[in-house]
N, CA and C atoms of all chains as a GROMACS GRO file, in nm:
protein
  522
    1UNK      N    1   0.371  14.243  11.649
    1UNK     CA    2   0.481  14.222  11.555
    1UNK      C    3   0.616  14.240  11.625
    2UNK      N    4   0.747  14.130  11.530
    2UNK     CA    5   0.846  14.207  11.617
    2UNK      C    6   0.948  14.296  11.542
    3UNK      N    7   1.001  14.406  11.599
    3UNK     CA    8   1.125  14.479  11.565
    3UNK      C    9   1.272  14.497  11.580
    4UNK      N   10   1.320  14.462  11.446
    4UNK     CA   11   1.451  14.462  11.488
    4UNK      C   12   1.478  14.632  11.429
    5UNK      N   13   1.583  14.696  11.478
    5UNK     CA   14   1.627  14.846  11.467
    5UNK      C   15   1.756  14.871  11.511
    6UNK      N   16   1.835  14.889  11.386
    6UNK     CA   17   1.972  14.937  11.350
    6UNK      C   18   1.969  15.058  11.345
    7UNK      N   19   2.064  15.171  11.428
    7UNK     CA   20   2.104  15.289  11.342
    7UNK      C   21   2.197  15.317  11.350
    8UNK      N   22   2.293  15.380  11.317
    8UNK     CA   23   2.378  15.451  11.283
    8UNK      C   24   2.368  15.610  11.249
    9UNK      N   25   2.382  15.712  11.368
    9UNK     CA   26   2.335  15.839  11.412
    9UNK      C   27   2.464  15.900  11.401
   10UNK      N   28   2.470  16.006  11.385
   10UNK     CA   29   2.594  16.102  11.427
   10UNK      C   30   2.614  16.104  11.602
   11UNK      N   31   2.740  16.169  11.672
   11UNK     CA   32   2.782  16.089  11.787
   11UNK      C   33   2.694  16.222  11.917
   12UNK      N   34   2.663  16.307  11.833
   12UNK     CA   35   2.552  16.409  11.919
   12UNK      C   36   2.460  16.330  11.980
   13UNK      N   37   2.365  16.248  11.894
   13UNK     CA   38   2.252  16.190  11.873
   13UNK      C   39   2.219  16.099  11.925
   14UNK      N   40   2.338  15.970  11.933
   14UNK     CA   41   2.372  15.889  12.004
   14UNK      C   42   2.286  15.824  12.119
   15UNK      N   43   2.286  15.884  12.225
   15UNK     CA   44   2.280  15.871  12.293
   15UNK      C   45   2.105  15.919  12.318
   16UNK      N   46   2.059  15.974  12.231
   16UNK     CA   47   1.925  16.014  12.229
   16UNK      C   48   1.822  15.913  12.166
   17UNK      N   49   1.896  15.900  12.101
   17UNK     CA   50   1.822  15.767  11.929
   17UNK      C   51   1.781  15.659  12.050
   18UNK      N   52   1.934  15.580  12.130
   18UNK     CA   53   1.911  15.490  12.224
   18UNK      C   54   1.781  15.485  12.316
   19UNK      N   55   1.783  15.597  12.336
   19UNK     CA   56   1.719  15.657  12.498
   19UNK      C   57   1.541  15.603  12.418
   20UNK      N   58   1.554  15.672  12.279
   20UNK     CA   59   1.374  15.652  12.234
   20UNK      C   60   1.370  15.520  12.216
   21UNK      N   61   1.430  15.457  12.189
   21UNK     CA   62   1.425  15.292  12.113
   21UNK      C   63   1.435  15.256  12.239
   22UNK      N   64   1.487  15.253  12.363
   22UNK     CA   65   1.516  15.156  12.468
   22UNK      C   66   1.346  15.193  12.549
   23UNK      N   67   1.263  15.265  12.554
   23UNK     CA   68   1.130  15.290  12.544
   23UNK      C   69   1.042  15.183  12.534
   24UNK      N   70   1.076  15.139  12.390
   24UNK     CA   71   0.966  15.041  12.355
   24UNK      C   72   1.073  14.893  12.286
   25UNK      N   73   1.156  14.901  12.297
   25UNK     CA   74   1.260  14.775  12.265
   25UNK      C   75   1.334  14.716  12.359
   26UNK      N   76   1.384  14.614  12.334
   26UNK     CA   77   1.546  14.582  12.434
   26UNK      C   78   1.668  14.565  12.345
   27UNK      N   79   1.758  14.657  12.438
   27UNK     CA   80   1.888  14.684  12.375
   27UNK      C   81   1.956  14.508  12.336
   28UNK      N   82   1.999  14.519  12.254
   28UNK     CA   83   2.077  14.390  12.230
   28UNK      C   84   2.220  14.374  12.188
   29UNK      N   85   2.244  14.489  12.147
   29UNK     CA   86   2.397  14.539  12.087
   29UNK      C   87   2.409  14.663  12.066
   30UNK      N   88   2.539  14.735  12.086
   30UNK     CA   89   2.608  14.869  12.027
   30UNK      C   90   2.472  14.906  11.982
   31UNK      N   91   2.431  14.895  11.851
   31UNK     CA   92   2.339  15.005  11.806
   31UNK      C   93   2.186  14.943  11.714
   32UNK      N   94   2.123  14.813  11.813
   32UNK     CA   95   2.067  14.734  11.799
   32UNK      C   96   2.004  14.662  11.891
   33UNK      N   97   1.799  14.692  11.877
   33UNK     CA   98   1.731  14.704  11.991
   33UNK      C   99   1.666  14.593  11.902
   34UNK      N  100   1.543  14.523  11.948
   34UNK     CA  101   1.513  14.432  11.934
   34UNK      C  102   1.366  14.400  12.012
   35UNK      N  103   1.260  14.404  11.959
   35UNK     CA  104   1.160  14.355  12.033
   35UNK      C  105   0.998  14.310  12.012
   36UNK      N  106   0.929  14.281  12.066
   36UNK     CA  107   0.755  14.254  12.006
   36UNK      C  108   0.718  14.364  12.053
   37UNK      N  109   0.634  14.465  11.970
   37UNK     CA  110   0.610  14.592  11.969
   37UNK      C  111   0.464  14.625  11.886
   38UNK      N  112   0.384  14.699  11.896
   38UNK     CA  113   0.247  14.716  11.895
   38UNK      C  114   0.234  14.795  11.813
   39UNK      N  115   0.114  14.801  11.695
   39UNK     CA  116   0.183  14.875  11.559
   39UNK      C  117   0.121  15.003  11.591
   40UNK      N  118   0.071  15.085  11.689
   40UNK     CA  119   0.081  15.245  11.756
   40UNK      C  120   0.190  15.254  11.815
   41UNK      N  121   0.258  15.187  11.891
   41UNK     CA  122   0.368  15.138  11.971
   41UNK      C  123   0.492  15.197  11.871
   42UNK      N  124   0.492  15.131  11.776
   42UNK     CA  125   0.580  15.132  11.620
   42UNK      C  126   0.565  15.301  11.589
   43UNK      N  127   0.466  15.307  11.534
   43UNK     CA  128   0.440  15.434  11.509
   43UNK      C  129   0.476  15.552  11.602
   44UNK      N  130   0.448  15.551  11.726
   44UNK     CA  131   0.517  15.651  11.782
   44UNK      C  132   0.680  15.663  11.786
   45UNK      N  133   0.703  15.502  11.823
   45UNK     CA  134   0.895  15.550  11.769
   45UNK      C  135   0.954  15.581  11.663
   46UNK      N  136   0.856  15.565  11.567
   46UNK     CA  137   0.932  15.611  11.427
   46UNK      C  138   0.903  15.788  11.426
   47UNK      N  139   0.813  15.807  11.497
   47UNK     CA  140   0.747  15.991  11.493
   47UNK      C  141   0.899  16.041  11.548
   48UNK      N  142   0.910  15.963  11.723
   48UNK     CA  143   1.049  16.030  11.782
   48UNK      C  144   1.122  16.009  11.731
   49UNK      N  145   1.204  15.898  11.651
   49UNK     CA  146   1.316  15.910  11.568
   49UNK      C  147   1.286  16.029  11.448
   50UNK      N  148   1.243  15.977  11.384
   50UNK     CA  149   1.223  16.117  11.278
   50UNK      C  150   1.258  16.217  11.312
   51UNK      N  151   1.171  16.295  11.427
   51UNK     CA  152   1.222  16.420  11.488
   51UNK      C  153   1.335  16.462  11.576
   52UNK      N  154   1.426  16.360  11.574
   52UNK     CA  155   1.519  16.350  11.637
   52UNK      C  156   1.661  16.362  11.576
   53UNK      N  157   1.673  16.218  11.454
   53UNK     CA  158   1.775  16.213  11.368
   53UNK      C  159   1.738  16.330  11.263
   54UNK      N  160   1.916  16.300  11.239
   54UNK     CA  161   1.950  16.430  11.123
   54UNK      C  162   1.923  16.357  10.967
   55UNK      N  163   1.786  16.314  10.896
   55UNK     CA  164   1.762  16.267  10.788
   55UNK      C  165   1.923  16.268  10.645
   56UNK      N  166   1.934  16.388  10.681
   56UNK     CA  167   2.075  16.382  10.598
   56UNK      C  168   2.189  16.321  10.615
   57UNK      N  169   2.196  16.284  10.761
   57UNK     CA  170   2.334  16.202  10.788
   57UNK      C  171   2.318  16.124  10.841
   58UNK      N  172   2.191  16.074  10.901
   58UNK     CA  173   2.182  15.969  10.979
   58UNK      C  174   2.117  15.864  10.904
   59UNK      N  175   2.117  15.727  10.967
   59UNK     CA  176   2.051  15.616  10.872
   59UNK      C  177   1.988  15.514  11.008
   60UNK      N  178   1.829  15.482  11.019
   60UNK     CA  179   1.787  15.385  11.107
   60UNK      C  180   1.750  15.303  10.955
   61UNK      N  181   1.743  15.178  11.021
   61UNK     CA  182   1.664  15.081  10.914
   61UNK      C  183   1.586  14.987  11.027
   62UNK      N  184   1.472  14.926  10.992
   62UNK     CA  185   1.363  14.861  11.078
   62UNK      C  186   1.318  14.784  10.990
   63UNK      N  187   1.378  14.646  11.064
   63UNK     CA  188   1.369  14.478  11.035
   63UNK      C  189   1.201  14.475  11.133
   64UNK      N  190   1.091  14.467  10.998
   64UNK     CA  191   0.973  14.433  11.118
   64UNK      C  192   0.897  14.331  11.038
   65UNK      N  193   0.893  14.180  11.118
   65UNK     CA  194   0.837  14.094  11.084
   65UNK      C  195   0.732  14.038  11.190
   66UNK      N  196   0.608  14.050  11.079
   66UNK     CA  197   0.507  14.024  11.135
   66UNK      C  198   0.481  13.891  11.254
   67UNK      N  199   0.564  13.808  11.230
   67UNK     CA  200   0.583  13.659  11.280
   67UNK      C  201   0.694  13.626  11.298
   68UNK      N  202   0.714  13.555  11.437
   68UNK     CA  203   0.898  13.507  11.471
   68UNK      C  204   0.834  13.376  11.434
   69UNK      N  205   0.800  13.330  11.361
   69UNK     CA  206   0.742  13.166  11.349
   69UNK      C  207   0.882  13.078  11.266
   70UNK      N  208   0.907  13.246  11.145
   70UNK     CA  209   1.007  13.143  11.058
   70UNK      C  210   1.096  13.221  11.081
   71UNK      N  211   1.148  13.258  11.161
   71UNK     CA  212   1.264  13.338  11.202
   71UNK      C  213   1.373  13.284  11.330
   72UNK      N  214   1.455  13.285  11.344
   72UNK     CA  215   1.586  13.273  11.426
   72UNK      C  216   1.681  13.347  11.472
   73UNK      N  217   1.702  13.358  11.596
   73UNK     CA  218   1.832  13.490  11.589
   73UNK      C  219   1.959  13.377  11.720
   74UNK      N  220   2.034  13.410  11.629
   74UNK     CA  221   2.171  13.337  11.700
   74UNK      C  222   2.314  13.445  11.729
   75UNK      N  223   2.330  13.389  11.806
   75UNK     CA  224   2.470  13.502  11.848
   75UNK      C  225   2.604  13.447  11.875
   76UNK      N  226   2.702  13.508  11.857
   76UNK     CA  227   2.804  13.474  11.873
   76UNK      C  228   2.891  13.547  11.922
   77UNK      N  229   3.016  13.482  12.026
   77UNK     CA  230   3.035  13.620  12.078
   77UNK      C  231   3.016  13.646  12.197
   78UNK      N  232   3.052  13.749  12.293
   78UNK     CA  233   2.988  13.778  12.371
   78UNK      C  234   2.829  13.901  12.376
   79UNK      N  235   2.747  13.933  12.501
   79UNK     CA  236   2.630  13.951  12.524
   79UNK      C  237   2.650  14.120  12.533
   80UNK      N  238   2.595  14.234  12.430
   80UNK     CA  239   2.664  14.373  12.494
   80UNK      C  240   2.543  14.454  12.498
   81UNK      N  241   2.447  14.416  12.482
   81UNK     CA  242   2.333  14.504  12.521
   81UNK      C  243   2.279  14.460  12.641
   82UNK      N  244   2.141  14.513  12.677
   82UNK     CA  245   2.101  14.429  12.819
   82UNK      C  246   2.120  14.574  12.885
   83UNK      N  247   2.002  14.479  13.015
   83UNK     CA  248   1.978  14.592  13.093
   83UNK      C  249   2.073  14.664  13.224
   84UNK      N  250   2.189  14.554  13.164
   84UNK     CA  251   2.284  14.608  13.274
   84UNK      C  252   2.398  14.701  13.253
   85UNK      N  253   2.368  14.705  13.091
   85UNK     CA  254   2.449  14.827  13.044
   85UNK      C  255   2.423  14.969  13.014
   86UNK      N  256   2.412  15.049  13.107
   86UNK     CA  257   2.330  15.167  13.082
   86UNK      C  258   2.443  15.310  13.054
   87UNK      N  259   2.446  15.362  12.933
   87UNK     CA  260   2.504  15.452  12.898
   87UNK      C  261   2.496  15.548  12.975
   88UNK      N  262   1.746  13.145  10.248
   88UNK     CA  263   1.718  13.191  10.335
   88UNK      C  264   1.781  13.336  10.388
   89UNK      N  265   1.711  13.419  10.438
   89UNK     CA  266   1.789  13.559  10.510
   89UNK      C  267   1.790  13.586  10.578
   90UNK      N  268   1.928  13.645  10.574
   90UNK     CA  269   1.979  13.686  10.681
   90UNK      C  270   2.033  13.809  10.702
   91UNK      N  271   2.039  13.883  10.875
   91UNK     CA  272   2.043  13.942  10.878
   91UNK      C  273   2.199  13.965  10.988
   92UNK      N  274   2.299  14.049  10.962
   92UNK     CA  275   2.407  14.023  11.050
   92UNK      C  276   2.441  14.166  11.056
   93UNK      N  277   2.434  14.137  11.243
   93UNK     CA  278   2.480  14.298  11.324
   93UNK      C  279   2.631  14.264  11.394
   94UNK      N  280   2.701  14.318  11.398
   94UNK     CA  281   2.817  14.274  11.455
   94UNK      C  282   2.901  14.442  11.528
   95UNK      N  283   2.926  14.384  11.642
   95UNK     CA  284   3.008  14.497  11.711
   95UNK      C  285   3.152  14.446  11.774
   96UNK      N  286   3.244  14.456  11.669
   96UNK     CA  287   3.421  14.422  11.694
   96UNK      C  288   3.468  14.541  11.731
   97UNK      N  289   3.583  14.464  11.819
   97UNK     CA  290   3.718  14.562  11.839
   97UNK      C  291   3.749  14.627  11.706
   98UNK      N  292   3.816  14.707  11.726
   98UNK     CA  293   3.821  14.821  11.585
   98UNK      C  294   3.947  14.723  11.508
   99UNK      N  295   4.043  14.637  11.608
   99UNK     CA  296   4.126  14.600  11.492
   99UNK      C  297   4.016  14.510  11.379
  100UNK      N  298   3.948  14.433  11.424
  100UNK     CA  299   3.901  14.353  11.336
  100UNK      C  300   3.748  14.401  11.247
  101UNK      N  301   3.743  14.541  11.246
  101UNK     CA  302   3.594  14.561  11.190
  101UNK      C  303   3.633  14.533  11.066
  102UNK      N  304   3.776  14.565  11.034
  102UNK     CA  305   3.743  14.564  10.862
  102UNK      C  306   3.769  14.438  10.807
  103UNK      N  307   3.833  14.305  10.892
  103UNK     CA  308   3.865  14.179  10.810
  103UNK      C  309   3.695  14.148  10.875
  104UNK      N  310   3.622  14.148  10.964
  104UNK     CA  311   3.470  14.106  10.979
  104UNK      C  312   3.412  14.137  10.898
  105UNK      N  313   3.388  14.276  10.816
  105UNK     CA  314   3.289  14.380  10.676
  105UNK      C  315   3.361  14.250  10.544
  106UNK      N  316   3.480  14.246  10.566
  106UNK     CA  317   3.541  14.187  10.441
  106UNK      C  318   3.490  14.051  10.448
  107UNK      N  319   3.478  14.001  10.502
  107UNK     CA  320   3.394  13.906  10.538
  107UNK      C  321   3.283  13.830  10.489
  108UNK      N  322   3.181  13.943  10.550
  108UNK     CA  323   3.020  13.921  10.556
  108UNK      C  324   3.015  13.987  10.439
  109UNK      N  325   3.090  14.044  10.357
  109UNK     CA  326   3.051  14.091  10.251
  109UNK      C  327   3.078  14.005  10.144
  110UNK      N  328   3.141  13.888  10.120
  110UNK     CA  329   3.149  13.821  10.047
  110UNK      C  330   3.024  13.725  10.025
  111UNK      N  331   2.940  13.727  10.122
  111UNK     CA  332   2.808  13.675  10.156
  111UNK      C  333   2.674  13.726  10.083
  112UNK      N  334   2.742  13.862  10.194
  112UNK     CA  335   2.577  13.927  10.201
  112UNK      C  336   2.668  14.118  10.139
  113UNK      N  337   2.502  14.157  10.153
  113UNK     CA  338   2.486  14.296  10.118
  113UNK      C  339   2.548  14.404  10.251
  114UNK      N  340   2.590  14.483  10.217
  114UNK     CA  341   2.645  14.589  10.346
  114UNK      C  342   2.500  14.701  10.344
  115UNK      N  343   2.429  14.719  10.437
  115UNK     CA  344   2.331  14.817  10.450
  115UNK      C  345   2.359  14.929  10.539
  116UNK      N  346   2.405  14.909  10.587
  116UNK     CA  347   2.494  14.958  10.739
  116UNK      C  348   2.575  14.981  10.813
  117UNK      N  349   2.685  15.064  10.870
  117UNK     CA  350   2.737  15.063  10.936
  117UNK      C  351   2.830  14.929  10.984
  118UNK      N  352   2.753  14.866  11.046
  118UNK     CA  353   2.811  14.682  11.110
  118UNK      C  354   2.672  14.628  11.061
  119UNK      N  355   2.620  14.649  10.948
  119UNK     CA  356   2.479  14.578  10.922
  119UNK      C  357   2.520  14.525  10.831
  120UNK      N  358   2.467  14.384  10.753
  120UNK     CA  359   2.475  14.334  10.643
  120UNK      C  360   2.349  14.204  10.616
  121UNK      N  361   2.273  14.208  10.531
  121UNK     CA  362   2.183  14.155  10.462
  121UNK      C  363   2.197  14.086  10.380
  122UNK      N  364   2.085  13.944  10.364
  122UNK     CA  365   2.073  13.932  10.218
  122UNK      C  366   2.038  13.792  10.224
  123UNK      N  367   2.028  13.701  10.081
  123UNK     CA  368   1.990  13.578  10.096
  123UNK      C  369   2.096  13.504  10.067
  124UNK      N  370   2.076  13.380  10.129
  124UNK     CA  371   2.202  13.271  10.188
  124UNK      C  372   2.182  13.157  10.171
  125UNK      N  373   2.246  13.052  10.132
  125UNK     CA  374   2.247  12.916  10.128
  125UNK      C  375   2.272  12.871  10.294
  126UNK      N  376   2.232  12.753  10.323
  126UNK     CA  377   2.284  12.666  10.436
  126UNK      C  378   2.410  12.697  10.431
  127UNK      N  379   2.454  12.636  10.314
  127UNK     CA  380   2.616  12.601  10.300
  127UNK      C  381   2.691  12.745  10.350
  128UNK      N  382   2.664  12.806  10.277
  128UNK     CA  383   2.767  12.955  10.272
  128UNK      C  384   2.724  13.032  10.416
  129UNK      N  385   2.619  13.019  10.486
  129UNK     CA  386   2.565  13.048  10.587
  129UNK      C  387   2.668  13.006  10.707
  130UNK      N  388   2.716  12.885  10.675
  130UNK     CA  389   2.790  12.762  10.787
  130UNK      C  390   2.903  12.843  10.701
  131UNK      N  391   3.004  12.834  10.654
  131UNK     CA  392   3.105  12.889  10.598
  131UNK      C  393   3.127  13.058  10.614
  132UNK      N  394   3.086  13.140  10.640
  132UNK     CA  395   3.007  13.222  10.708
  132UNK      C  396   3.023  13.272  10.848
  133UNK      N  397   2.948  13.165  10.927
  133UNK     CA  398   3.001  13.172  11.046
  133UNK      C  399   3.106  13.151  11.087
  134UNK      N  400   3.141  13.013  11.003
  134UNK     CA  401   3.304  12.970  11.026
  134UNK      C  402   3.429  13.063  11.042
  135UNK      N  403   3.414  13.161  10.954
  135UNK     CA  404   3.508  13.238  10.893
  135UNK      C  405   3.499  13.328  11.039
  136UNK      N  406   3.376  13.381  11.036
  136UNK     CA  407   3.359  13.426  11.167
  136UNK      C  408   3.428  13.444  11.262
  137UNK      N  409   3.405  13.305  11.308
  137UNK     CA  410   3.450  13.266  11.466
  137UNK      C  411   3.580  13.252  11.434
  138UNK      N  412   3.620  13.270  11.316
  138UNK     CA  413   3.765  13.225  11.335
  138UNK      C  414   3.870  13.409  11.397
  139UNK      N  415   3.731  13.488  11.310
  139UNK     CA  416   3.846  13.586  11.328
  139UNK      C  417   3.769  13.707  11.433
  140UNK      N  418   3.638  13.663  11.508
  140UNK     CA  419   3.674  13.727  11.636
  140UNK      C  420   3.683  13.678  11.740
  141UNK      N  421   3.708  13.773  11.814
  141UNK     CA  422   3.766  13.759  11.995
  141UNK      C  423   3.642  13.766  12.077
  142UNK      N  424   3.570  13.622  12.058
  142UNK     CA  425   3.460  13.580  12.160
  142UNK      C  426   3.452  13.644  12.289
  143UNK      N  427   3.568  13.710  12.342
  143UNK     CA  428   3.541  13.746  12.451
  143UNK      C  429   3.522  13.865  12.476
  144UNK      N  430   3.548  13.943  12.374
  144UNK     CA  431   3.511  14.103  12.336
  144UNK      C  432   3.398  14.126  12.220
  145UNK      N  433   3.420  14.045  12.093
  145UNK     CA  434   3.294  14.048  12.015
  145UNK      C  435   3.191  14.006  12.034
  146UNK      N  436   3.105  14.077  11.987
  146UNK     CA  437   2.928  14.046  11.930
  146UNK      C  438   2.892  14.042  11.767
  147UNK      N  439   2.814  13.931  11.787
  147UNK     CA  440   2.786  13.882  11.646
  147UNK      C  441   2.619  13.850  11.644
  148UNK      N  442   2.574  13.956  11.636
  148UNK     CA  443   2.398  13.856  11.569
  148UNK      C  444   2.374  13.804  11.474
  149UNK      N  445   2.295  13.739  11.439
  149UNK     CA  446   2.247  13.690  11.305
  149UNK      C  447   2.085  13.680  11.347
  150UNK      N  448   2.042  13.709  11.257
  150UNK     CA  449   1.890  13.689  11.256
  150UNK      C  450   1.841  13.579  11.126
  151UNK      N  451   1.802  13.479  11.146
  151UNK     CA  452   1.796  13.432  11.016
  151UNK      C  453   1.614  13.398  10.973
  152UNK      N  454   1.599  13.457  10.833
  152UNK     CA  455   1.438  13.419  10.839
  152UNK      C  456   1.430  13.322  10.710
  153UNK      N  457   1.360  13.239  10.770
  153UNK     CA  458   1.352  13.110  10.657
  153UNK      C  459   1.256  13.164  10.534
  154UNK      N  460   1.176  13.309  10.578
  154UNK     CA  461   1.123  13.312  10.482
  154UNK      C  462   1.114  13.471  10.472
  155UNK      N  463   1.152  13.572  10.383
  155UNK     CA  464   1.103  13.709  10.429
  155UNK      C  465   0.925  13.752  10.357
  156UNK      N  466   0.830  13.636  10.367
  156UNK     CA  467   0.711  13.627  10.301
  156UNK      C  468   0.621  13.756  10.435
  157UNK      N  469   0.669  13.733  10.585
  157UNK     CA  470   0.625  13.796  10.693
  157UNK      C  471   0.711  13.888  10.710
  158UNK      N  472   0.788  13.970  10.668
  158UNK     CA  473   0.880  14.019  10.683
  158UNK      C  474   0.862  14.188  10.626
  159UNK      N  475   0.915  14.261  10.651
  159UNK     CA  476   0.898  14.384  10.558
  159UNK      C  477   1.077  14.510  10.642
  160UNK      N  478   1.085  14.579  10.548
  160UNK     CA  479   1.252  14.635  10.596
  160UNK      C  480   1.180  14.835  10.558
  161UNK      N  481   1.232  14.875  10.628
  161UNK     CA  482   1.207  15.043  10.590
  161UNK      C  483   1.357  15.082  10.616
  162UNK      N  484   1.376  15.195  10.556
  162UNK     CA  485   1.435  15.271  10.583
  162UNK      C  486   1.428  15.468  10.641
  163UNK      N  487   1.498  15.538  10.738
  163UNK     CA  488   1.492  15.638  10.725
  163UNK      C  489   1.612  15.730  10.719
  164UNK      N  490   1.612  15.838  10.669
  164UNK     CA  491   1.709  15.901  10.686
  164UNK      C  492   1.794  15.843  10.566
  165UNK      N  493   1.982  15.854  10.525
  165UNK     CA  494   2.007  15.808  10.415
  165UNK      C  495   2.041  15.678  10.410
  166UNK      N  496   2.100  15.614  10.336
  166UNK     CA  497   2.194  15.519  10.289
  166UNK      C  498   2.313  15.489  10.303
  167UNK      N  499   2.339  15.412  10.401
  167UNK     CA  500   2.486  15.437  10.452
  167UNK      C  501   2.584  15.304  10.411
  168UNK      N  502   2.496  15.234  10.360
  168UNK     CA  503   2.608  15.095  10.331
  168UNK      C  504   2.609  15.111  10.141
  169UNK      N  505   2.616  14.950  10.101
  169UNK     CA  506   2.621  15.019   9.974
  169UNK      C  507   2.758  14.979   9.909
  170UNK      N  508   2.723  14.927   9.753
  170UNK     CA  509   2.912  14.873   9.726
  170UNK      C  510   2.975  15.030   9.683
  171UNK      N  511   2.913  15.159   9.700
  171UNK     CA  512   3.014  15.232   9.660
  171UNK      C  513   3.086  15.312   9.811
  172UNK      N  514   3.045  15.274   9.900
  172UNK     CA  515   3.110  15.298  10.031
  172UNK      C  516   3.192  15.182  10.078
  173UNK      N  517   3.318  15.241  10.020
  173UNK     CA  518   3.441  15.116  10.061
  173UNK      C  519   3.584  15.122  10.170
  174UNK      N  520   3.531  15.056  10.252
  174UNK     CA  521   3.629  15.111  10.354
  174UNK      C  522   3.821  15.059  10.328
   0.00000   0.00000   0.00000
């Protein structure tokens, strides 16, 4: 399946949230990883986020569709994730 | 059709970009915004877009799924978008 994953963390966290998601995703933007991911695969990053983010102030949301068949992703803009940007 | 739009602007323009995509779609997020879309307003949309960022500093995704039948969205932690969070 693939995953898309937004969060928005407090600025402690930051940099941790990234670190678990860049694991099993590819960075694609500011705060937005992106990838085909294995549903134990899935499951373990949602265990490390959980135990990581602050449930009260923080917010991930996870775009996971079973099939890119009817799906599209277009950009505009310039390119700010990638592996050449390493925090 | 839905869509899904991540966007990372210069700070002058986050809030005419939110003002934006929100005339569209749903705010879930931070720079996240959701929801279902016509062709038309989709193209009108982007238009508006490109008009008002700086291609050479902004990022703009869109994810678009022709169908969310394969699709499924979670959330963890709280709720951060939302029409009663108004910037």
């Amino acid at each position: 399946m693939f995953v898309i994953v937004v969060y928005d963390v407090g600025e402690k966290r930051v940099a941790k949230v990234l670190k678990i998601c860049r694991k099993y995703l590819t960075w694609v933007q500011n705060s937005v990883l992106e990838g085909e991911i294995s549903e134990a695969s899935f499951k373990k990053l949602k265990l490390e986020l959980k135990k990581t983010i602050k449930e009260s102030e923080d917010s991930v949301i996870f775009y996971i569709l079973r099939t890119t068949k009817y799906s599209e992703r277009e950009a505009m803009g310039i390119r700010k994730g990638g592996e050449d940007l390493i925090i």
